[in-house]
C-alpha positions in Angstrom: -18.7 40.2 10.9 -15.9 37.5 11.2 -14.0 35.8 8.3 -12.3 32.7 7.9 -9.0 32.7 6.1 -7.6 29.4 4.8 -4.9 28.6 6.4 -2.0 26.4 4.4 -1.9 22.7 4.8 0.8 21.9 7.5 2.3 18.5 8.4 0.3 15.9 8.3 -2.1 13.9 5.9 -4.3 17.0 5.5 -5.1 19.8 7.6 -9.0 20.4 7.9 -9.8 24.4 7.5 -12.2 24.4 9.6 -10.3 23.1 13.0 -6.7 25.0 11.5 -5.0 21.7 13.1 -2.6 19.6 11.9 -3.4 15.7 11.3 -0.5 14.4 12.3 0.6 17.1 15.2 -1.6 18.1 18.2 -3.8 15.1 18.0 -3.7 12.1 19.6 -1.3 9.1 17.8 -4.1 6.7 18.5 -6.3 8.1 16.0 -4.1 7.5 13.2 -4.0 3.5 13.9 -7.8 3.6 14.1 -8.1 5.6 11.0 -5.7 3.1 9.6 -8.3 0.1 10.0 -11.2 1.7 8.1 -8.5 2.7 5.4 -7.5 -0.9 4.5 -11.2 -1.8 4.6 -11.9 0.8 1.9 -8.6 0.1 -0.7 -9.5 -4.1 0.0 -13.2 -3.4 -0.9 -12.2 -1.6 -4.6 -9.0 -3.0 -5.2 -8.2 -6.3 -5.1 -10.0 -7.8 -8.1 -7.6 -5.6 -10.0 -4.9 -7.1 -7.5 -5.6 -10.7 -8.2 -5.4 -9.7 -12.2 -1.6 -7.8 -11.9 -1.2 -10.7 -9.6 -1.6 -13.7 -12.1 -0.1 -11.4 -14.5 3.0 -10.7 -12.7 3.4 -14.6 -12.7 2.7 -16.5 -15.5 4.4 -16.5 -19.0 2.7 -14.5 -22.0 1.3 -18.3 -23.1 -0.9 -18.2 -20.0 -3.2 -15.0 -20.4 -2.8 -12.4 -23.8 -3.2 -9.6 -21.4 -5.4 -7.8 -18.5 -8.8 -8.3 -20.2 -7.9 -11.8 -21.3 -7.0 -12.8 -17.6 -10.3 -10.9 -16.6 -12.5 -12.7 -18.3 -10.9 -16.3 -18.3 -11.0 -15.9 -14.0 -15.0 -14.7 -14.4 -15.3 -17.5 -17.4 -13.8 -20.1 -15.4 -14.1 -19.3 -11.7 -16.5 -16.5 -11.5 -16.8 -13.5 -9.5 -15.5 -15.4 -6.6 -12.5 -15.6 -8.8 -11.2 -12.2 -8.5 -11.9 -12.1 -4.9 -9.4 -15.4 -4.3 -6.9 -14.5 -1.4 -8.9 -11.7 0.2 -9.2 -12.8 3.7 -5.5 -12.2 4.0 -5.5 -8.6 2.7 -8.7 -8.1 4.5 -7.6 -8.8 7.9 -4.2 -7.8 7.3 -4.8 -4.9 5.0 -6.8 -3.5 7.8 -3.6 -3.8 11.0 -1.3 -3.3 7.3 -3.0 0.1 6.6 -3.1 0.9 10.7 0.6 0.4 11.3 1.5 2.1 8.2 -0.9 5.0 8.4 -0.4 5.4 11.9 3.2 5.3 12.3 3.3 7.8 9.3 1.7 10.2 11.8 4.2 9.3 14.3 7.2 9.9 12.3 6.4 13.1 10.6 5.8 14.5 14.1 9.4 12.7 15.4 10.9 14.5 11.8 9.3 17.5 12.6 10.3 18.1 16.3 13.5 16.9 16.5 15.4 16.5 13.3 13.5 19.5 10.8 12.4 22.0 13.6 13.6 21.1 16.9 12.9 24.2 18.1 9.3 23.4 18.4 9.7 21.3 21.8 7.5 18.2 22.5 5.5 20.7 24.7 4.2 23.3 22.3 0.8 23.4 22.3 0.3 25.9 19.1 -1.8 24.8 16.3 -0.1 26.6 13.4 3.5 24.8 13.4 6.2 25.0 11.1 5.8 22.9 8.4 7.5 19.3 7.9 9.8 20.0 4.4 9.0 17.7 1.3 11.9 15.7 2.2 10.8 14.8 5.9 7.5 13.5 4.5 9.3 11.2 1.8 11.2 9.6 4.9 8.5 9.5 6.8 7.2 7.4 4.4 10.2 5.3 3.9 10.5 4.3 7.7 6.4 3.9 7.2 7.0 1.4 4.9 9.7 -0.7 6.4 7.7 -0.7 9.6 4.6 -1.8 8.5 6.7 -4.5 6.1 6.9 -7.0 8.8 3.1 -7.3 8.9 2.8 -7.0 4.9 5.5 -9.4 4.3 3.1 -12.4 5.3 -0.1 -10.9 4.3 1.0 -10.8 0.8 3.1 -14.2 0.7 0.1 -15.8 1.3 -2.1 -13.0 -0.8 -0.1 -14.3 -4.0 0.5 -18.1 -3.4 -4.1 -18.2 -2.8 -4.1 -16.1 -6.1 -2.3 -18.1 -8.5 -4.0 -21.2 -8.0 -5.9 -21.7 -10.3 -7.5 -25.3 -9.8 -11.2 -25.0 -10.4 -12.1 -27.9 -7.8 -10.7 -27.2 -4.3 -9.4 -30.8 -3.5 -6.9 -30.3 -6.4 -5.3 -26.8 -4.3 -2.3 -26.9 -2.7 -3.4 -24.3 -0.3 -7.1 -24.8 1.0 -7.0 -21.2 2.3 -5.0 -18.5 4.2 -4.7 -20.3 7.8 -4.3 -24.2 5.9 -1.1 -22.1 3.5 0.5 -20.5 7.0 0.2 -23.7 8.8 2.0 -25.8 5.6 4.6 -22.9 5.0 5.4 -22.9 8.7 5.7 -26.9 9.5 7.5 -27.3 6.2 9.7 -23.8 6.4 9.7 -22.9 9.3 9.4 -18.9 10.5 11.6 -18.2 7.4 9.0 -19.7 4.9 6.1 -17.5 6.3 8.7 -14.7 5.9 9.8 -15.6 2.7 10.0 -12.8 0.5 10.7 -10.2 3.6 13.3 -8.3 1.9 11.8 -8.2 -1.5 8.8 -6.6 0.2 11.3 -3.7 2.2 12.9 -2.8 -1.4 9.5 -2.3 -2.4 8.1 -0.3 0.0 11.1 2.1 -0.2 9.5 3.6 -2.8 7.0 5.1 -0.3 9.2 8.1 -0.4 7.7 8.9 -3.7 3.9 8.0 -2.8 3.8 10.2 0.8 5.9 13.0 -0.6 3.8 13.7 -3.8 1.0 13.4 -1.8 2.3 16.4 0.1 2.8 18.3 -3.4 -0.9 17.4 -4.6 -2.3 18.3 -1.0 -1.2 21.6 -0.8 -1.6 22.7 -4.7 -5.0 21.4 -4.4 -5.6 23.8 -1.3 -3.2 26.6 -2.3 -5.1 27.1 -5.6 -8.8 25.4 -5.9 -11.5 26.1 -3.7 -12.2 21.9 -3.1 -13.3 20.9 -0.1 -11.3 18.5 2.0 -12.4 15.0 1.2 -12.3 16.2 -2.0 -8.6 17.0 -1.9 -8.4 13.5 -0.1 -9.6 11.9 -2.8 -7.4 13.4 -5.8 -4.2 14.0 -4.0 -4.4 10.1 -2.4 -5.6 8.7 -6.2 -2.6 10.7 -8.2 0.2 10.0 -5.8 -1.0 6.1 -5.2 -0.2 6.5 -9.3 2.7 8.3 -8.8 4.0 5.5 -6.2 2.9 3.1 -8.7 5.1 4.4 -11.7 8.0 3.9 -9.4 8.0 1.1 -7.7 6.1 -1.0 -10.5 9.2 -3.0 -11.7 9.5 -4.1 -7.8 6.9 -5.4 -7.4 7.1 -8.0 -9.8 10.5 -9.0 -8.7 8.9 -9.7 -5.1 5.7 -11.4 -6.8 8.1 -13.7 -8.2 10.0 -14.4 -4.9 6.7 -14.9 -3.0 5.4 -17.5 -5.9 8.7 -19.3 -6.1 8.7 -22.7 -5.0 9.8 -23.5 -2.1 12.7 -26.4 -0.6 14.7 -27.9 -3.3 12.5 -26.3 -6.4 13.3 -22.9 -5.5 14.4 -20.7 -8.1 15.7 -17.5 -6.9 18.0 -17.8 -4.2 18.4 -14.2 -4.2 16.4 -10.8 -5.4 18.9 -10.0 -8.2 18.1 -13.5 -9.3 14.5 -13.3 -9.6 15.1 -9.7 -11.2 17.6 -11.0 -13.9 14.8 -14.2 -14.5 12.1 -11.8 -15.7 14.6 -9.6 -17.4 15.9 -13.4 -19.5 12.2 -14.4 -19.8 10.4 -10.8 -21.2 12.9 -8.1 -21.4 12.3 -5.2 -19.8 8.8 -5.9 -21.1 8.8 -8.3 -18.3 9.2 -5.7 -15.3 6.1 -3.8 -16.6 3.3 -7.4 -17.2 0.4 -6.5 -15.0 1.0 -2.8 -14.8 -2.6 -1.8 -16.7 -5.2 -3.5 -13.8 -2.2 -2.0 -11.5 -2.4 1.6 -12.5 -6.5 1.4 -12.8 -6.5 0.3 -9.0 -4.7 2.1 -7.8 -6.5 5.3 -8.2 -10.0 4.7 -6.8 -8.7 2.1 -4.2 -6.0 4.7 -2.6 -8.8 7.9 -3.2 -11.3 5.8 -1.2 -8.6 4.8 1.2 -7.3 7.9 2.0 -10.6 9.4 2.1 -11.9 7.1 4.7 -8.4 7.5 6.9 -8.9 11.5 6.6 -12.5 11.4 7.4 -11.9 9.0 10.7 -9.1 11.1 11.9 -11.1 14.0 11.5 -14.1 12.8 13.2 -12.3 10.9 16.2 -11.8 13.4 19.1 -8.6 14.4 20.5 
C-alpha cells in the first residue's frame, strides 16, 4: 500500500501535489506566456467595471461623483451597462499579451534568480524535481523585473484604457476619442511615439510595487499548503485574491499619480511636466485624502479578478504538457 506525502511548495506560482514539480522550474517557459493569455482574459472579464469606477474616480474632483456608488449608478443611469465596460478592447487585447509577458517572464526570472544568483549550485542541467527553494526575497524581484518588463506593453494599454474611460459624452460624435485604434492614431500623429508612451515612467514606479504582490503570494501559497488541506485551485484562488489586496494597499497612492499623468492634457494644456508634479497636484487638490479616491471599487476588484486570474494561469500551466 503506497502513500502520498505532500511535498512543500517550491519555486514557482504553485507546485501541484500531485506531479511534485515546480511551476516555474522543469517545465517548459512557453507555458507560462500561454497561461498568461487565459489569465488576462479571466481578471478583464471580472474586473474592469470596477476599473472604469476607480478610473473616473481617480480623475475627477469630489464635485463630479460623491463616491463609488454614486459614480456606479450615474454611468448605469446615464450610459448603461455599456458604460462600465468603456475602454475594454484595450485591456482585452492587451491585458491578454499584458498578463502573458508578465506572467511568463515571472516564470523566467524566478528560475534565472534561482540558478544563478540564490542557488547556483543547481546548474541549468539538473534535471531533479524537488529543488531548493527560491527565498522570499528572489520572488519579490522577480516580480519587480516582471513588472518593468511587461510595463512597455502596459504603458499604452492603459494610456488609452483611461483617456476611453473618462469620456463621458453620452453621444459619440461629441468624443474626442472614437475608440482605442481612432485615440492611438490621434496621440501618435499629434505626439508622436512619446504621446502613445506618455505616462511610461509613472506606470514603471507603479509596477515596482510588484515586489509586494508576487512575494506575499509566496507567503499565502505555502501557509495555505503547509497548514490546510485545500486543494490547489483552491490555494490559487485565496493566495492570488489576498496578495492582489496586498499589492493593492501598496501601490494604491501610485496609481493615481499615473492616472493623472495618463489623463493630463496633452501639447500646450499639459499639467504635470513631471511625476512629483502630478503627485503634489492631488496632494494641493484633496490631501492625502486625494491619494486614496477610488480605492473602495479598487480593493473589491481586485480580489475576485486576481483569484480568477491566477486560477485560470495555474490551471493552464498545469494542464499544458511539458
Amino acid at each position: 500500500m503506497s502513500t502520498t506525502v505532500k511535498q512543500p511548495v517550491q519555486d514557482g506560482l504553485n507546485q501541484t501535489p500531485d506531479k511534485q514539480i515546480i511551476a516555474s522550474q522543469g517545465t517548459k517557459n512557453y507555458k507560462g506566456f500561454v497561461s498568461g493569455v487565459f489569465s488576462g482574459i479571466a481578471k478583464l472579464s471580472v474586473g474592469h467595471p470596477f476599473d472604469t469606477v476607480k478610473v473616473r474616480l481617480q480623475t475627477t474632483d469630489s464635485s463630479h461623483f460623491r463616491g463609488p456608488w454614486d459614480c456606479l449608478s450615474q454611468t448605469l443611469r446615464k450610459e448603461g451597462v455599456k458604460g462600465l465596460y468603456k475602454g475594454a478592447t484595450p485591456p482585452l487585447v492587451g491585458w491578454m499579451f499584458m498578463d502573458s509577458v508578465m506572467l511568463g517572464s515571472l516564470n523566467v526570472y524566478r528560475r534565472v534568480l534561482n540558478e544563478y544568483i540564490f542557488n547556483p549550485s543547481l546548474g541549468i542541467h539538473t534535471t531533479s524535481s524537488v529543488r531548493p527553494k527560491l527565498p522570499l526575497l528572489g520572488h519579490g524581484m522577480a516580480g519587480v523585473m516582471a513588472g518593468w518588463t511587461v510595463s512597455f506593453i502596459a504603458g499604452p494599454v492603459e494610456h488609452v484604457k483611461a483617456r476611453l474611460q473618462v469620456q463621458y459624452q453620452v453621444d459619440k460624435s461629441k468624443r474626442l476619442y472614437s475608440g482605442p485604434i481612432d485615440c492611438i492614431n490621434k496621440l501618435f500623429s499629434n505626439y508622436g511615439i512619446r504621446g502613445v508612451y506618455h505616462g511610461l515612467t509613472a506606470t514603471l514606479i507603479f509596477r515596482t510595487f510588484f515586489f509586494f504582490w508576487w512575494g506575499s503570494y509566496d507567503i499565502f501559497t505555502r501557509l495555505m499548503h503547509n497548514n490546510t488541506s485545500l486543494s490547489v485551485p483552491v490555494i490559487n484562488f485565496w493566495a492570488g485574491g489576498l496578495s492582489a489586496q496586498i499589492f493593492w494597499l501598496t501601490a494604491y497612492p501610485s496609481d493615481v499619480v499615473k492616472q493623472r499623468i495618463m489623463t493630463d492634457p496633452l501639447g500646450p494644456e499639459r499639467k504635470f511636466a513631471r511625476w512629483r508634479d502630478a503627485a503634489k497636484a492631488v496632494y494641493r487638490e484633496n490631501g492625502w485624502r486625494g491619494y486614496w479616491r477610488g480605492f473602495v471599487p479598487c480593493f473589491l476588484r481586485a480580489f475576485p479578478a486576481n483569484a480568477m486570474a491566477l486560477v485560470a494561469f495555474e490551471g493552464v500551466m498545469r494542464a499544458l504538457p511539458d
